[in-house]
N, C-alpha and C positions, 0 to 999 in steps of 0.2 A: 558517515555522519550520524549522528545520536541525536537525544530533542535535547540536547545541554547548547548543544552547538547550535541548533534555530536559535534557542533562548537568546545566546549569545548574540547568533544577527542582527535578532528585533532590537535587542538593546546599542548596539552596535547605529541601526540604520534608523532608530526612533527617539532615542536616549530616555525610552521610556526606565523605571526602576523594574531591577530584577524581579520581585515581588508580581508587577504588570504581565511585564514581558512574559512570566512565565503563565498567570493567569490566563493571557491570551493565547499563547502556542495550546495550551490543556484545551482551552473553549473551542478553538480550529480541530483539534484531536477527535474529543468529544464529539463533535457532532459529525465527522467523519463517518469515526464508528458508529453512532447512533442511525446513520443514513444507511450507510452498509448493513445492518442489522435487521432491520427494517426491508431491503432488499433493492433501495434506490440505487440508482446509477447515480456515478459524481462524474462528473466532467469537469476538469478544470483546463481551460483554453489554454494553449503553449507549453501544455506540461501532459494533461494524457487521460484517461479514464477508468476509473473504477467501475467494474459492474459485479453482481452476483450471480452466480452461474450454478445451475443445477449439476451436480455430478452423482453420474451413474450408480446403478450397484452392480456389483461384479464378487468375482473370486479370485482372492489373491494368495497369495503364499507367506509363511510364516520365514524367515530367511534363516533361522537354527533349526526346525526342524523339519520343516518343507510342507509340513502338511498345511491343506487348504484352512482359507478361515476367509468369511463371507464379509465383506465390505458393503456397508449400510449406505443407503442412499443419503445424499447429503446437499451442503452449499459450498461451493470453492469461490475467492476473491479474485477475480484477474486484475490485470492492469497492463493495459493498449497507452505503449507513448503517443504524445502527440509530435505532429510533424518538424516542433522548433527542436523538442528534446531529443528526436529519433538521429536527424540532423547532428547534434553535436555529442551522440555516442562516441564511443568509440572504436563501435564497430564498423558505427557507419562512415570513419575515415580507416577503413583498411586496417585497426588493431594498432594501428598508430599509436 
């Protein structure tokens, strides 16, 4: 799914105009990222959780020519489904 296809729902499930609808998915977006950036956790009930996550520095390898090269400490995004979405994986019916 892409953000043409949210667009498409909102307007779909609100009969707001394309112009809104899009407006709105951006304003949702936006402040996602702004949270995340910032370094809040999101939580959104029945769907799952964003947080920002410190990751390490280490040493890793260059994969042409093998030699080492130093990996900077940094921030990685995760995201922990929540228990409605974990549920209707599809792993978590057996790859079904």
């Amino acid at each position: 799914m892409i953000k043409q296809n949210i667009v498409h729902q909102v307007i779909e499930r609100t009969g707001l105009p394309r112009t809104k609808a899009e407006a709105a998915v951006d304003c949702v977006f936006d402040g996602l990222k702004k949270a995340l950036a910032e370094g809040d956790r999101i939580e959104l009930r029945g769907f799952g959780v964003f947080s920002v996550r410190p990751r390490k520095t280490g040493i890793g390898r260059n994969p042409r020519t093998g030699s080492e090269v130093s990996i900077a400490p940094g921030r990685a995004i995760r995201f922990k489904p929540g228990k409605e979405l974990h549920e209707i994986s599809p792993t978590a019916k057996g790859g079904e």
